[in-house]
C-alpha positions as a Markdown table, in Angstrom:
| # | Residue | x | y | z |
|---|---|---|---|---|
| 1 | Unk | 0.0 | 0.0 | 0.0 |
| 2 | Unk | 2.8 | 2.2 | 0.9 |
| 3 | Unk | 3.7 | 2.3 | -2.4 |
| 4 | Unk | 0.6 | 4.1 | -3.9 |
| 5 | Unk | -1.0 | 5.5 | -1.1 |
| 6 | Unk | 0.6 | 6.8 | 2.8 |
| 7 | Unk | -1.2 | 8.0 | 5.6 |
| 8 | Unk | 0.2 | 10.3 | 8.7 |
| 9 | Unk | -2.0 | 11.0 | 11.4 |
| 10 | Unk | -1.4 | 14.4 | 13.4 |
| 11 | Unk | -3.5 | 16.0 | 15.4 |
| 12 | Unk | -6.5 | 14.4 | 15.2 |
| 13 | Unk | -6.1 | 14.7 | 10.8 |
| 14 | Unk | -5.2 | 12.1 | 8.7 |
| 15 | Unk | -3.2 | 13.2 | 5.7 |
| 16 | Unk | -3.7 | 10.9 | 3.1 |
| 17 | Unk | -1.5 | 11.2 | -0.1 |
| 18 | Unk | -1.6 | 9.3 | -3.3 |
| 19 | Unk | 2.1 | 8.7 | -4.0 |
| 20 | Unk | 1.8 | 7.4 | -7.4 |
| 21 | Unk | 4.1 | 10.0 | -8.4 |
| 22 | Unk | 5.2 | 8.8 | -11.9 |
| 23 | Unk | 2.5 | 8.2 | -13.2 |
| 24 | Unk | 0.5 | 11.1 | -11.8 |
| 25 | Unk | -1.5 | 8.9 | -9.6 |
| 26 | Unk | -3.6 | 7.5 | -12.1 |
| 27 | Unk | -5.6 | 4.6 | -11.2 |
| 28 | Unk | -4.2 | 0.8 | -11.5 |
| 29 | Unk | -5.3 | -2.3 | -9.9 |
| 30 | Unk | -2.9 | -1.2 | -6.7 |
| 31 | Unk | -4.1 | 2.3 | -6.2 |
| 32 | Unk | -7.5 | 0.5 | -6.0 |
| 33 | Unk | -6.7 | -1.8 | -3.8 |
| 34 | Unk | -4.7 | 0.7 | -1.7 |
| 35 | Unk | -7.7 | 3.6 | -1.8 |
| 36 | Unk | -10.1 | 0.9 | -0.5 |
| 37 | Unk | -7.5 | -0.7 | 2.1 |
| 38 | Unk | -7.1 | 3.1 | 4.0 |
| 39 | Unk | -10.5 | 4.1 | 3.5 |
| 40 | Unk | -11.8 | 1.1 | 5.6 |
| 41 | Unk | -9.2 | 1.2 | 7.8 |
| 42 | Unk | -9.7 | 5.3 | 8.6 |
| 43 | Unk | -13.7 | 4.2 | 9.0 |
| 44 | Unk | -11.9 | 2.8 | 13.1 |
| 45 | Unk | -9.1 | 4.6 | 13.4 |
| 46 | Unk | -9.0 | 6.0 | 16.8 |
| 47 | Unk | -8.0 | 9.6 | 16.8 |
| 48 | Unk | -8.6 | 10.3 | 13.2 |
| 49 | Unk | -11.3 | 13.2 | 13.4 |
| 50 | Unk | -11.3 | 14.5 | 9.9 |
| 51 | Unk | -9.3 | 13.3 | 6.6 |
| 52 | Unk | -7.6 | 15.3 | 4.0 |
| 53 | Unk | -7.1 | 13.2 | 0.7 |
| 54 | Unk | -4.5 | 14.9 | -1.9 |
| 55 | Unk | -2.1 | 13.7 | -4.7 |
| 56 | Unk | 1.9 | 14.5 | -4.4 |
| 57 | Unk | 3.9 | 15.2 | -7.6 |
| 58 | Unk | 2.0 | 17.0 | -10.7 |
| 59 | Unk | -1.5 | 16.0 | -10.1 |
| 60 | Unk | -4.0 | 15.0 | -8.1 |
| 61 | Unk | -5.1 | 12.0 | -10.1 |
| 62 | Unk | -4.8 | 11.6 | -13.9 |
| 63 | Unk | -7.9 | 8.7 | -14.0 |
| 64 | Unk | -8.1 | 5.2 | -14.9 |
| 65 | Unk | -4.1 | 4.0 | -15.8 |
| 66 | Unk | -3.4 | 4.3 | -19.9 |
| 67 | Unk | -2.9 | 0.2 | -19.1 |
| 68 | Unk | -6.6 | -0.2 | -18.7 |
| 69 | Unk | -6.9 | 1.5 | -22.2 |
| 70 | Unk | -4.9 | -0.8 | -23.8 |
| 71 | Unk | -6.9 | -3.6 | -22.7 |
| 72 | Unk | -10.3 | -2.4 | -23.6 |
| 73 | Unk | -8.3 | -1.3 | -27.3 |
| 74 | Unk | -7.6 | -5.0 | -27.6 |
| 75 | Unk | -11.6 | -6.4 | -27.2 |
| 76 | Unk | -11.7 | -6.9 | -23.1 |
| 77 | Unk | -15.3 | -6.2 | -22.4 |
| 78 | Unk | -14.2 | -5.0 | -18.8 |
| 79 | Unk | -11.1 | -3.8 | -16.6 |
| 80 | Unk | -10.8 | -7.1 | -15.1 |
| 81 | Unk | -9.5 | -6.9 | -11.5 |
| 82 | Unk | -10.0 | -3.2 | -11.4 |
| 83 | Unk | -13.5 | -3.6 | -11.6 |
| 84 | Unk | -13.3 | -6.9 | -9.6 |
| 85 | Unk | -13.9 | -9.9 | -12.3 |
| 86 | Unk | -17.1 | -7.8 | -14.0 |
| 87 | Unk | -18.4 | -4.6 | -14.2 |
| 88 | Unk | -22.2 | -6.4 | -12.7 |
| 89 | Unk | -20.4 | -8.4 | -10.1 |
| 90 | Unk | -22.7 | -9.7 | -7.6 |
| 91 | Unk | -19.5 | -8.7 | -4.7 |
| 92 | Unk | -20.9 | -5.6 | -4.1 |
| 93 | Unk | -20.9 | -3.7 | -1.1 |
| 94 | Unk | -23.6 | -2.7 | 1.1 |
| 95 | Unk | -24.3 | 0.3 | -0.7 |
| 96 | Unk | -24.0 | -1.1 | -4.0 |
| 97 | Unk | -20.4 | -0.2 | -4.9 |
| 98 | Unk | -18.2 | -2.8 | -7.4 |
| 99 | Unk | -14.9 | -2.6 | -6.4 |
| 100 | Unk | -14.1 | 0.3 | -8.3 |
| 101 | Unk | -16.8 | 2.4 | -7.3 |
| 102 | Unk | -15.8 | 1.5 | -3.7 |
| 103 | Unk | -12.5 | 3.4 | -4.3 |
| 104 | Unk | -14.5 | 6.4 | -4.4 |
| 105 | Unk | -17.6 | 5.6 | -2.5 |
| 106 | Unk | -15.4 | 4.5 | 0.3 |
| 107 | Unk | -14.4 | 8.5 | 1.3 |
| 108 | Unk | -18.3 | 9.3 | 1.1 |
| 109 | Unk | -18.8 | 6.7 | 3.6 |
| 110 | Unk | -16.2 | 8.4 | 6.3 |
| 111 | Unk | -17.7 | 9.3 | 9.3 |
| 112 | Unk | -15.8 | 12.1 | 9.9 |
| 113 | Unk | -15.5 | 14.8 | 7.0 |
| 114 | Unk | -13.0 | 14.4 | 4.7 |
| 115 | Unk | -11.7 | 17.7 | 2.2 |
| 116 | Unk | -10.2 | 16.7 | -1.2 |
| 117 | Unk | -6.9 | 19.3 | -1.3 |
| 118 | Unk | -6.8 | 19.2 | -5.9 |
| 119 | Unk | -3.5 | 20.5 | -8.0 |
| 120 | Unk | -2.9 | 19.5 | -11.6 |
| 121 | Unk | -5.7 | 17.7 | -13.0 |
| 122 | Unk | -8.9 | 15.2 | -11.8 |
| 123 | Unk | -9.7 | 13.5 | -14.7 |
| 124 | Unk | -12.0 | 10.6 | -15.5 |
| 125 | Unk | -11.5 | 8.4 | -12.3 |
| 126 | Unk | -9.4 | 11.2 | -10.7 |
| 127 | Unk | -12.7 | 13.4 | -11.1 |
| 128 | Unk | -14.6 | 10.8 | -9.7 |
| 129 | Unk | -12.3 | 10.5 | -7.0 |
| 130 | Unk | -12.5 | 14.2 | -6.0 |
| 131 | Unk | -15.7 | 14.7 | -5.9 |
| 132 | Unk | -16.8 | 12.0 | -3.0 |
| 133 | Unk | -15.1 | 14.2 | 0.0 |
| 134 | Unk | -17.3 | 16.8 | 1.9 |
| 135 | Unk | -15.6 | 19.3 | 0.2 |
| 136 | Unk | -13.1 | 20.3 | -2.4 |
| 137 | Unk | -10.3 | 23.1 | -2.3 |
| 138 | Unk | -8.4 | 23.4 | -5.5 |
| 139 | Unk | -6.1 | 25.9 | -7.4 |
| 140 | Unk | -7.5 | 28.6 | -10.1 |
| 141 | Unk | -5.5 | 26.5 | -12.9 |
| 142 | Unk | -6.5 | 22.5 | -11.9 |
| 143 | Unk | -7.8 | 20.9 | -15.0 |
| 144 | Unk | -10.8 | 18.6 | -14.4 |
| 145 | Unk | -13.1 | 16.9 | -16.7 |
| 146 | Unk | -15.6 | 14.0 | -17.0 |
| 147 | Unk | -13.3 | 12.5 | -19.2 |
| 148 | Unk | -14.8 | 9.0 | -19.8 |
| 149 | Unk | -16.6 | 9.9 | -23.0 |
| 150 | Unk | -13.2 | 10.6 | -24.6 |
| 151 | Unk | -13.1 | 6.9 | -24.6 |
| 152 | Unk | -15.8 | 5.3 | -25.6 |
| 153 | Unk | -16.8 | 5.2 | -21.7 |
| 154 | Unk | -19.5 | 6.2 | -19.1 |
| 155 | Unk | -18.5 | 7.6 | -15.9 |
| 156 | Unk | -18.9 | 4.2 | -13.9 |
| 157 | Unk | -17.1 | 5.1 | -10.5 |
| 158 | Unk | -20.0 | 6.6 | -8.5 |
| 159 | Unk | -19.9 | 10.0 | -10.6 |
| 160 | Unk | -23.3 | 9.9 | -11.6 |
| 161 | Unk | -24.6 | 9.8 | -7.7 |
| 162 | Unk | -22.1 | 12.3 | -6.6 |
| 163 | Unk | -22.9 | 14.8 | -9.7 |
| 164 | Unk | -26.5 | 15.0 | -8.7 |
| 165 | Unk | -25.8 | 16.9 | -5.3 |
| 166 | Unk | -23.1 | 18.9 | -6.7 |
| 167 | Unk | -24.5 | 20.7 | -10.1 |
| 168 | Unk | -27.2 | 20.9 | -12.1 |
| 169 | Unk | -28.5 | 18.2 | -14.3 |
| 170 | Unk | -27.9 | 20.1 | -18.0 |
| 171 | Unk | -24.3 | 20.7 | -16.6 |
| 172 | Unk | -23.7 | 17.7 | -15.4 |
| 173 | Unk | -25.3 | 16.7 | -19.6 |
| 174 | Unk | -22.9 | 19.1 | -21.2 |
| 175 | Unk | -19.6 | 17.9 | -19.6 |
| 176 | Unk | -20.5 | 14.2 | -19.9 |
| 177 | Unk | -21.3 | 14.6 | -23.2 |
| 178 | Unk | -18.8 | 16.5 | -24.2 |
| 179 | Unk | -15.9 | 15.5 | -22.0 |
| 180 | Unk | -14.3 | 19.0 | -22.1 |
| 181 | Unk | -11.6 | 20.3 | -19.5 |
| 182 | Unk | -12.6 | 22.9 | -17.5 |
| 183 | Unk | -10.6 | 24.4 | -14.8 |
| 184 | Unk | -10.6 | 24.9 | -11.2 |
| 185 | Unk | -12.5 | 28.5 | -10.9 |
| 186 | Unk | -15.2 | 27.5 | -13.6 |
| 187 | Unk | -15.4 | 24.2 | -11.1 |
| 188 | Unk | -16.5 | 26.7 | -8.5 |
| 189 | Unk | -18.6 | 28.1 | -9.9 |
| 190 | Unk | -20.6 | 24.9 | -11.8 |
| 191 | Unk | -20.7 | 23.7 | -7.6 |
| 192 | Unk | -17.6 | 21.0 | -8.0 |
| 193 | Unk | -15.1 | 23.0 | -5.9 |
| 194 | Unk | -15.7 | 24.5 | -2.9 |
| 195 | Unk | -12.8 | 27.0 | -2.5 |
| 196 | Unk | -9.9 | 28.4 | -4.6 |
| 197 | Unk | -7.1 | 28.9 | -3.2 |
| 198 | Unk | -2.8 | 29.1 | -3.9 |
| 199 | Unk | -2.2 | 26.3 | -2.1 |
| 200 | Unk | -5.0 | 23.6 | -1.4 |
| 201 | Unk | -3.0 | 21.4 | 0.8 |
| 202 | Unk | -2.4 | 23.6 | 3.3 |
| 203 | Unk | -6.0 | 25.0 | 3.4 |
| 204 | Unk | -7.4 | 21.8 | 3.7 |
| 205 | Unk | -5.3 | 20.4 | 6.9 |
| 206 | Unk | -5.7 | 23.9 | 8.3 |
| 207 | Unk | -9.1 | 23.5 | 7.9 |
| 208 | Unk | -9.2 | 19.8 | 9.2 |
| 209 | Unk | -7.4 | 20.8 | 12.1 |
| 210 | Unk | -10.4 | 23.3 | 13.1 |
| 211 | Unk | -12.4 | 20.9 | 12.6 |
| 212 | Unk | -10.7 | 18.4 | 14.7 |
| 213 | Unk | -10.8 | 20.9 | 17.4 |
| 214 | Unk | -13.9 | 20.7 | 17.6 |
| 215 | Unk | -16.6 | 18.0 | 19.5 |
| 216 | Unk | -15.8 | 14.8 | 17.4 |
| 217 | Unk | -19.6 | 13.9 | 18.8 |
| 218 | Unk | -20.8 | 16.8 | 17.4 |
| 219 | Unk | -19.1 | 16.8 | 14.3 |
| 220 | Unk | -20.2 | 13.2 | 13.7 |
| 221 | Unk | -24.0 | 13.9 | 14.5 |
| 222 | Unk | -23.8 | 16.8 | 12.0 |
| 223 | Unk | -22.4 | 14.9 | 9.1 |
| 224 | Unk | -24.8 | 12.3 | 9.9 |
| 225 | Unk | -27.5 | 14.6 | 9.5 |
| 226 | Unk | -26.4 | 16.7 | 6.3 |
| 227 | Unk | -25.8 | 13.2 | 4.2 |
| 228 | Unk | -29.7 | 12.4 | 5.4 |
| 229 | Unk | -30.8 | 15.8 | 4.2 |
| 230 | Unk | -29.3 | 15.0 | 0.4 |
| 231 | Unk | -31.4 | 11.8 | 0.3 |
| 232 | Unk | -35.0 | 11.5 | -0.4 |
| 233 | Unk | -36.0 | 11.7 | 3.3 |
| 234 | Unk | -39.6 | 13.9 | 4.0 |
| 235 | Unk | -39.1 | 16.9 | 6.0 |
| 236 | Unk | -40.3 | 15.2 | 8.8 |
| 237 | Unk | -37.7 | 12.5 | 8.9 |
| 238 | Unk | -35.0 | 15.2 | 8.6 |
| 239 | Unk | -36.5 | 17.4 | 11.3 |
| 240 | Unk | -37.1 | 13.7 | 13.4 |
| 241 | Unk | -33.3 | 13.0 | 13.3 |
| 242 | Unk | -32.5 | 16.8 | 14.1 |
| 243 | Unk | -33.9 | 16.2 | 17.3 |
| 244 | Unk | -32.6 | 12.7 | 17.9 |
| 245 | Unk | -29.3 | 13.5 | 16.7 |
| 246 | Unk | -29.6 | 16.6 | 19.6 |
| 247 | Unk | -31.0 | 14.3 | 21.9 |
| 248 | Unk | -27.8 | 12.2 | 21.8 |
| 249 | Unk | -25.3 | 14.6 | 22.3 |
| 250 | Unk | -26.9 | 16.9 | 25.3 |
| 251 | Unk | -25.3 | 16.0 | 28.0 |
| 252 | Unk | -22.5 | 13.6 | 26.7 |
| 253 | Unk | -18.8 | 14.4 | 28.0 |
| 254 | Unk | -17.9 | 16.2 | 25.1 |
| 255 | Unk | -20.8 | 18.4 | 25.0 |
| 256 | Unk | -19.9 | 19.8 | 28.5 |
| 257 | Unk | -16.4 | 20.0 | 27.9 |
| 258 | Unk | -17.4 | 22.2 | 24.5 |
| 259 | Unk | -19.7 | 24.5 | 27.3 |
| 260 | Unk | -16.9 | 24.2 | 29.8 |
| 261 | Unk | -14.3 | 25.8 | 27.3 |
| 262 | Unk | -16.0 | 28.2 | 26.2 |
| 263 | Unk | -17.2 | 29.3 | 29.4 |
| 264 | Unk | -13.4 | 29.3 | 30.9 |
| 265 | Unk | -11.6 | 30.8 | 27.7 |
| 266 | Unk | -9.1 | 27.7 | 27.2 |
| 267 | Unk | -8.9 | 25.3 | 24.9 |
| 268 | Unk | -10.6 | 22.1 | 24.7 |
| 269 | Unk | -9.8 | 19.1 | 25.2 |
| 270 | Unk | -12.5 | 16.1 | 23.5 |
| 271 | Unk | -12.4 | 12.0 | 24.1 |
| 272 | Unk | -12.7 | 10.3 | 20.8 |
């Protein structure tokens, strides 16, 4: 795993860093493997309160590796392992990712909030990839696209459920269709970045380290809650886990401790 994907915990972050530098992270059977291995292991890691996933060398993730290309080119009707045997494979996971989609899917599923720190490019995959975080900082001049179509393809890697809470249904149309590059402030403003900034990296781990801060119980609770509101749930299901979610933390160790510090001006100190 080391090899394509490294993970430092500090401070209640975990910086997680595709290290596929030579190839500019791009997606192989490995990176797979190694994007799902530290996503389910960050799902129990004691201390880790919020995750920042980024990309060292030139980019953040170039997509699916030009191998997997090749193959398709020579009449494979799949990726083979990358995709787990088949792209329908009944070894699904419990929200209904292949084993591709779980590379992404798997940073939705954090329980703590994860921020996506974007240089270079997010193509295809890479795109894919950036979008499942809560949020997304990236530079004015990142290139991004939905690239698939330039292949023959479909974005296949959970793109078409993150998409749907991100822009708007004719933009998501025009870039799928078209499969153009767009950069990092047009990304803003179509609602696939959340901030532009010189340098994402050190935003985002700024940002997880508020964050962190802050009541892991609360922070929890409140993620929990925001991912309900994006689902089809009635207003009254919403406003019924509002007050459950409340109920839950009144009272806990960590909500005093958040009262206490405030009230006495010093720093916090929270139990994971």
């Amino acid at each position: 795993m080391n090899d394509r994907v490294k993970v430092e915990i500090k401070d209640g972050v975990a910086d997680v860093r595709m290290v596929r530098t030579d190839k500019m992270n791009a997606l192989d059977d490995a990176m797979f493997s190694a994007l799902i291995e530290t996503g389910e292991a960050l799902k129990t890691t004691q201390g880790a309160r919020a995750v920042v996933l980024s990309g060292e060398g030139r980019a953040f993730c170039a997509g699916l590796d030009m191998g997997s290309f090749a193959a398709m080119a020579s009449g494979e009707r799949n990726r083979g392992a990358a995709d787990g045997g088949t792209l329908l494979t009944p070894n699904r996971t419990p929200g209904g990712s292949n084993r591709a989609q779980h590379a992404v899917m798997v940073w939705r599923e954090q329980p703590v909030p994860v921020i996506a720190a974007i240089h270079g490019v997010a193509f295809g995959g890479g795109f894919q990839l950036a979008l499942a975080p809560d949020m997304r900082f990236v530079t004015a001049d990142t290139r991004m696209a939905v690239m698939e179509i330039k292949w023959g393809l479909v974005p296949d890697m959970g793109g078409m459920v993150l998409m749907r809470h991100l822009a708007r249904g004719d933009v998501i149309r025009e870039l799928t269709y078209s499969g153009r590059i767009f950069d990092g402030e047009e990304a803003q403003r179509l609602g696939f970045a959340t901030r532009v900034c010189a340098d994402p990296l050190a935003e985002a781990l700024a940002l997880a380290r508020e964050i962190a801060a802050k009541s892991p119980t609360a922070i929890r609770g409140a993620k929990r809650l925001i991912e309900l509101s994006e689902t089809p749930a009635s207003q009254h299901d919403i406003l019924l886990a509002e007050s459950a979610e409340q109920g839950a933390v009144i009272g806990t160790p960590n909500q005093k401790e958040a009262v206490m510090s405030n009230m006495e001006k010093r720093t916090a100190v929270y139990a994971d």
